[in-house]
C-alpha positions in Angstrom: 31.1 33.2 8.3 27.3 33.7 9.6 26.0 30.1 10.4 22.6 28.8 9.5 20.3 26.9 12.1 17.3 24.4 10.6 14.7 27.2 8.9 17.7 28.6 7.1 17.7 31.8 9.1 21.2 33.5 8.9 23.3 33.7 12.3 25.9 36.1 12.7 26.2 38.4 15.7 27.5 41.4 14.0 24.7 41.4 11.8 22.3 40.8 14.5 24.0 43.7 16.9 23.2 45.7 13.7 19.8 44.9 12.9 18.5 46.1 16.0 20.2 49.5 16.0 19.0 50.0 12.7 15.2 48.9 14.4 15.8 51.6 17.1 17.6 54.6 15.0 14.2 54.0 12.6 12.1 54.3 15.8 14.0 57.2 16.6 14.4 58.9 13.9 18.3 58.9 14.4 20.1 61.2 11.6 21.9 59.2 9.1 25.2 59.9 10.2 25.0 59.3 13.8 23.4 56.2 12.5 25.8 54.9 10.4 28.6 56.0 12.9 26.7 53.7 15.7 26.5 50.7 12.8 30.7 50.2 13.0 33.8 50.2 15.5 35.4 53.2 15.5 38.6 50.9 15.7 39.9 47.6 16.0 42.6 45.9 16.0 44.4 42.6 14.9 47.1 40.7 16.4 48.8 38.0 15.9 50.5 36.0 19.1 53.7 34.0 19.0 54.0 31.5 22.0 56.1 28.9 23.4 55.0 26.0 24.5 56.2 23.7 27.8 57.3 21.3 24.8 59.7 23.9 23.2 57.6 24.3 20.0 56.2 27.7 19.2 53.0 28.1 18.7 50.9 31.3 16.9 47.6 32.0 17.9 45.6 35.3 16.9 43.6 38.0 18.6 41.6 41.2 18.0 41.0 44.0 20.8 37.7 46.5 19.5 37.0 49.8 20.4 33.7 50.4 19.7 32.7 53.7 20.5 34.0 56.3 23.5 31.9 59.1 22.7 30.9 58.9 26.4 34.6 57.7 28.3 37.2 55.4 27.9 36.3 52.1 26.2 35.3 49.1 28.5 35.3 45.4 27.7 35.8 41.5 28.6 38.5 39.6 26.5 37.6 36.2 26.2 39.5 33.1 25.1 37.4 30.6 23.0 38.6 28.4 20.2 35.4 29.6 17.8 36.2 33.0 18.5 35.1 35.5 15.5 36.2 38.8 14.7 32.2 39.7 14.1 31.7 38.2 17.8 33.6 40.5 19.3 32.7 43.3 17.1 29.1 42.3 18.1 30.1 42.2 21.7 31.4 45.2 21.3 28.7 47.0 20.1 26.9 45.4 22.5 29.2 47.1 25.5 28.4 50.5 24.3 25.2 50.0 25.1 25.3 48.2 28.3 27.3 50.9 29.8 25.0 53.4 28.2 21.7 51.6 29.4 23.3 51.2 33.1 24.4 55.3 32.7 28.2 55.2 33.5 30.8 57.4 31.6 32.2 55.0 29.8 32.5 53.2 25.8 32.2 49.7 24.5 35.3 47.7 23.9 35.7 44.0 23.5 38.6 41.4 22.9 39.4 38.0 22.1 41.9 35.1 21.2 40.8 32.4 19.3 42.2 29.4 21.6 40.8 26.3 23.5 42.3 27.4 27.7 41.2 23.9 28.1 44.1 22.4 26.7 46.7 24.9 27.6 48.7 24.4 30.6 49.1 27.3 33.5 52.6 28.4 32.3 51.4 28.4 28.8 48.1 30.3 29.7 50.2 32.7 31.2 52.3 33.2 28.2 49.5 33.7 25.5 47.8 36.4 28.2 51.4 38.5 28.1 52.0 38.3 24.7 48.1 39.4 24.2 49.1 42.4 26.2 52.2 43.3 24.7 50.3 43.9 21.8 47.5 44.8 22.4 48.8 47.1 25.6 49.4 50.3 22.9 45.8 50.6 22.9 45.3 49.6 26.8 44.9 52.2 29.8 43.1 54.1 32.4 42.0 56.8 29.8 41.8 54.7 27.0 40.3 51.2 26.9 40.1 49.1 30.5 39.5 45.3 29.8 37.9 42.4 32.1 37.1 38.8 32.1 34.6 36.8 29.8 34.4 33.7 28.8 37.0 31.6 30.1 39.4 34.2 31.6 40.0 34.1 35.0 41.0 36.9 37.8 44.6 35.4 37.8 44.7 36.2 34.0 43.4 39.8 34.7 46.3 39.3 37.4 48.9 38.5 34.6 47.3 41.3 32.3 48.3 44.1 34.6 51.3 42.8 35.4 53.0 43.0 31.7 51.4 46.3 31.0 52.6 47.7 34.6 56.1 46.4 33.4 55.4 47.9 29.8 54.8 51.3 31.8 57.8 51.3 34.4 55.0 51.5 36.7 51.9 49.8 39.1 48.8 50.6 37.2 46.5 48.2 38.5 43.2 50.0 37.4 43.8 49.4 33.9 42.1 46.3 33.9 39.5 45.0 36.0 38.1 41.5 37.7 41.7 41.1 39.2 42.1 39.5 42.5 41.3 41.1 45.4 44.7 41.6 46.8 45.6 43.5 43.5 42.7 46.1 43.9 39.9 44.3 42.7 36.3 44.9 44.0 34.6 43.2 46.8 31.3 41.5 45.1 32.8 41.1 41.8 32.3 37.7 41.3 28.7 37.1 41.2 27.8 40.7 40.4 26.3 39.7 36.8 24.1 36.9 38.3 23.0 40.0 41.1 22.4 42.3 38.5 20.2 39.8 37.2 18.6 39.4 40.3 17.4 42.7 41.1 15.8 42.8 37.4 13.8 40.0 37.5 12.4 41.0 41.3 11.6 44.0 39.4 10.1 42.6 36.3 8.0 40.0 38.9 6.9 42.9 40.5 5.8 45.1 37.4 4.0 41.7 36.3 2.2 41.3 39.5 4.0 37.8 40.1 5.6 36.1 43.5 8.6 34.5 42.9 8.7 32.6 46.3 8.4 28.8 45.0 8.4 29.6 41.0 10.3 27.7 39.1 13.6 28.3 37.2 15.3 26.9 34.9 19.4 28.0 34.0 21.0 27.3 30.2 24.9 27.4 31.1 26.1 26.8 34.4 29.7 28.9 34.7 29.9 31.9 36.6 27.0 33.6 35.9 24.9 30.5 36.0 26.2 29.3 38.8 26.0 32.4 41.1 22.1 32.5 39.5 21.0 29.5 41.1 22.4 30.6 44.3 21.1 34.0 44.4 17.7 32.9 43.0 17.3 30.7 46.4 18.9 33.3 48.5 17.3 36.8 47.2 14.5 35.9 45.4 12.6 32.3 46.5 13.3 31.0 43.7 13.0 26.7 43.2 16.0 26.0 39.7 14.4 22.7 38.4 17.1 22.3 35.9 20.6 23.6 34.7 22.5 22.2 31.7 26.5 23.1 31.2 28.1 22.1 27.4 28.1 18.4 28.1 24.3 18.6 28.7 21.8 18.9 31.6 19.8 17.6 34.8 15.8 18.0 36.1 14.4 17.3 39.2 10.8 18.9 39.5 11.4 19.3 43.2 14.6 21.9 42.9 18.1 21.2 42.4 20.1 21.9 45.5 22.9 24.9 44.6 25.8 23.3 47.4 25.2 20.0 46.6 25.3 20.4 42.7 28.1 23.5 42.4 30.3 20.7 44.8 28.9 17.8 42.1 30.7 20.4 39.2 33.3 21.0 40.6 34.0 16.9 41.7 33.7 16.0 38.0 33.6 18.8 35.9 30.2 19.0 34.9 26.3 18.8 36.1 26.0 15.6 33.9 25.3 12.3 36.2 24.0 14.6 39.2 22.5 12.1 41.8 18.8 11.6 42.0 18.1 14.3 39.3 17.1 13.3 35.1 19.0 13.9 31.8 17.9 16.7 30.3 19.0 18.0 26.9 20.1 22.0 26.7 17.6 22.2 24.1 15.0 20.8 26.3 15.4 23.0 29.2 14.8 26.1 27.2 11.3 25.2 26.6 10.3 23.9 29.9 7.5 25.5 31.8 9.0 27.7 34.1 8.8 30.9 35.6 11.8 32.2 35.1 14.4 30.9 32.5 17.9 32.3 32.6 20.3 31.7 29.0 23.5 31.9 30.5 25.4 30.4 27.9 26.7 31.4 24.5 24.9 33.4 21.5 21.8 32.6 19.6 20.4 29.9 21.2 16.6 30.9 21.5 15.7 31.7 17.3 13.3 31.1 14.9 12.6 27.0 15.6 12.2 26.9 18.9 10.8 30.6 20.1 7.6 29.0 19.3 8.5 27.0 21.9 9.2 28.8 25.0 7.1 28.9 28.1 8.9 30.9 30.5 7.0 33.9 32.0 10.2 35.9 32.2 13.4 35.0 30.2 16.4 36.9 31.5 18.9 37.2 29.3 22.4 36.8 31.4 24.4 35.7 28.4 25.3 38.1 25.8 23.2 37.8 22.7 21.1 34.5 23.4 17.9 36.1 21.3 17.7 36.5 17.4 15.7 39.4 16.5 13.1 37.4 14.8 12.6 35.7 17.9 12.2 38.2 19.8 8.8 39.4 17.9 8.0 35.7 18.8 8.4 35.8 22.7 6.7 39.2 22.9 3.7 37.8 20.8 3.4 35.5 23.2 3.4 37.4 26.3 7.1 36.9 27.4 8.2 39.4 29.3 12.4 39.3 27.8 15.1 41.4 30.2 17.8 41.8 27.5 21.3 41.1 27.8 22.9 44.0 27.9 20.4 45.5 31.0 20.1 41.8 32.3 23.5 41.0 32.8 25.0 44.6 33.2 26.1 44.1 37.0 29.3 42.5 36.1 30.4 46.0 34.3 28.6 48.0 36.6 30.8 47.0 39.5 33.8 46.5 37.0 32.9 50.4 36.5 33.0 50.5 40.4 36.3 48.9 41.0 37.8 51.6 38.7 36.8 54.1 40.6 38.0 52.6 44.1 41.5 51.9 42.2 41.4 55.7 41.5 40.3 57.0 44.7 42.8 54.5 46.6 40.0 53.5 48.7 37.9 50.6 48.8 33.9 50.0 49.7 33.0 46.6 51.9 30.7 44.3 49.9 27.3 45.5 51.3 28.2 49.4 50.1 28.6 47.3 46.6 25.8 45.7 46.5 23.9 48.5 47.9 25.6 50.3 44.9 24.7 48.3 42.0 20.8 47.5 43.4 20.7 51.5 42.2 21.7 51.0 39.0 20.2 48.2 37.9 16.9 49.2 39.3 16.9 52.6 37.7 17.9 51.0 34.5 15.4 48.8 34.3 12.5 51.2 34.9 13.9 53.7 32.3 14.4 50.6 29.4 10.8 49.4 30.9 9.0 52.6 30.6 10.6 53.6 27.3 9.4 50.3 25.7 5.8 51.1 27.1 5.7 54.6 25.8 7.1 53.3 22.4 4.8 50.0 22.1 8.1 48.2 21.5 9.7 45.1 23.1 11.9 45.7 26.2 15.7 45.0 23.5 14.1 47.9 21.7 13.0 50.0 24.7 16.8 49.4 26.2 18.0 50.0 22.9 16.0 53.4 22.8 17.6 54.3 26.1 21.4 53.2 25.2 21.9 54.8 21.9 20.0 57.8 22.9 22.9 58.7 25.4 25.4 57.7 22.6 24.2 60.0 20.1 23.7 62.7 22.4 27.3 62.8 23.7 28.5 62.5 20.0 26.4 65.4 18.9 27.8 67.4 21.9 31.1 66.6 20.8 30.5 67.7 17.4 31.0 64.2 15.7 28.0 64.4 13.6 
């Protein structure tokens, strides 16, 4: 069901994912085929997952695995485990995966999957079992040439690890590039791990540089403090100068004006299992921090959190959108009325497919690139992408989500029209 924040504006990321292709295909002037092709998953799929417990008991949970569009190469997509998982957020995220890979320009299509569970109070062995059972199911659909899943939110390498292991034993054979973010020693790619926080990276140096700003001592402030928002505040320091003055996880948030140090606080998580309590830094709300005046803020967290009641409210000179969907569209209008220059998720945080896309092709080719040759890599991409979504939005007069959006579902259309879909 859509949820409602305070002004009574209606949340629901389908919906959302929806309104803003219908914004570009108007800009556009998008036939109204291709346009109502690009408004719906070409497939999806629904599964339901029986699972024993260490206690003996079975247990059923459900899933879904979405295939958005492939018009332009085999479906690509996290599957994340999450116990207020929606079939309209993954369709959403799915949607949104077609046009990340689009934006980013590698040959593949959007896909996106989920299990509505809490990993938090599963043990390893039963973990393992739910990720098996996901795949026995869901493995008909699965495959090089067909749909290649990844981690999200709350799935690990060792449950990418798992993953390929059932479907390799559904085959009768090793195919370990059917699924990426595995561990190193089954094929994965050097520079994985913080590759959506480096993507990020690169395009705010290059927004800072299109807006005439030095990042060397500006402040930063980071909503969500897992992988991507971890690996932010330590690539912020080390590539871009940057001083994080607060981070907030789901248990809530710390400030010190003078810069939160990344070793001493990532250690501080990882003691206690959350950035609460930090020494010598203040409480700090989540809602707080995403108004503070910074120069940089990063939403790293879940959907929707910057809307309608408190876009008003945002100082930021760049927001850079590393989790998927943290904007509503009507606050968007907001930020860019007020001179906010917004990277949107799905150019902002595109690294993490980018050099999912890459580890595909060094499980192919059998041979693998050290981490500088990846990182050399996927600076590239996500500096070409961001100067196409940026001068598309200039020559349009729109907002950089419509300008990427421009970009994206361009290359969409055009490979479904050369296919003869529409």
């Amino acid at each position: 069901m859509p949820r409602r924040i305070p002004n009574k504006e209606i949340i629901n990321p389908f919906e959302i994912a929806q309104q803003q292709l219908d914004q570009a295909a108007a800009i556009m002037g998008l036939d109204k085929a291709t346009h109502e092709m690009l408004r719906w998953p070409l497939r999806e799929l629904h599964v339901t997952l029986p699972v024993r417990m260490d206690d003996g008991t079975v247990r059923v949970f459900h899933g879904f695995r979405v295939q958005y569009n492939d018009a332009r190469g085999p479906n690509k997509g996290g599957i994340r485990f999450h116990p207020d998982e929606t079939i309209d957020t993954v369709r959403a995220l799915a949607a949104w995966m077609t046009w990340k890979v689009a934006v980013v320009d590698i040959p593949l299509g959007g896909g996106k999957g989920g299990i509505i569970c809490n990993p938090k109070e599963l043990s390893a062995t039963e973990l393992e079992r739910l990720s098996r059972a996901y795949v026995r199911q869901v493995g008909r659909v699965l495959g090089l040439d067909k749909d290649i899943p990844a981690p999200d939110v709350y799935t690990t390498p060792q449950i990418m690890a798992w993953m390929m292991d059932e479907f390799s034993m559904m085959q009768g054979y090793n195919e370990f590039g059917m699924i990426t973010g595995k561990p190193l020693a089954l094929g994965g790619s050097a520079g994985r791990d913080d590759a959506t926080a480096r993507g990020g990276m690169f395009c705010i140096r290059e927004a800072a540089w299109m807006l005439g700003l030095s990042l060397e001592g500006g402040t930063c402030a980071i909503q969500g403090y897992g992988n991507a928002g971890t690996f932010a505040h330590k690539l912020g320091t080390e590539l871009l100068g940057l001083k994080t003055i607060a981070v907030s996880d789901s248990k809530g948030g710390v400030y010190d004006e003078h810069g939160l140090n990344y070793a001493d606080l990532k250690a501080w998580k990882d003691k206690t299992g959350s950035v609460v309590g930090f020494p010598g830094a203040e409480p700090i709300t989540n809602e707080d921090l995403l108004e503070l005046d910074v120069m940089v803020l990063l939403p790293s967290a879940m959907e929707e959190v910057i809307n309608v009641s408190n876009a008003g409210n945002i100082k930021a000179r760049i927001v850079g959108e590393l989790a998927n969907g943290p904007t509503t569209p009507e606050a968007d209008v907001i930020l860019r009325e007020k001179g906010i220059y917004v990277i949107p998720d799905f150019l902002c945080n595109a690294g993490g497919v980018t050099v999912s896309y890459f580890e595909m092709v060094q499980n192919a080719s059998g041979f693998y690139w050290d981490v500088e040759e990846v990182h050399q890599r996927l600076d590239k991409k996500m500096t070409s992408a961001f100067h196409a979504v940026h001068t598309t939005a200039l020559r349009y007069g729109v907002h950089n989500r419509l300008g990427a959006y421009i970009v994206a579902v361009g290359r969409v259309a055009e490979a479904m029209r050369l296919r003869g879909w529409v």
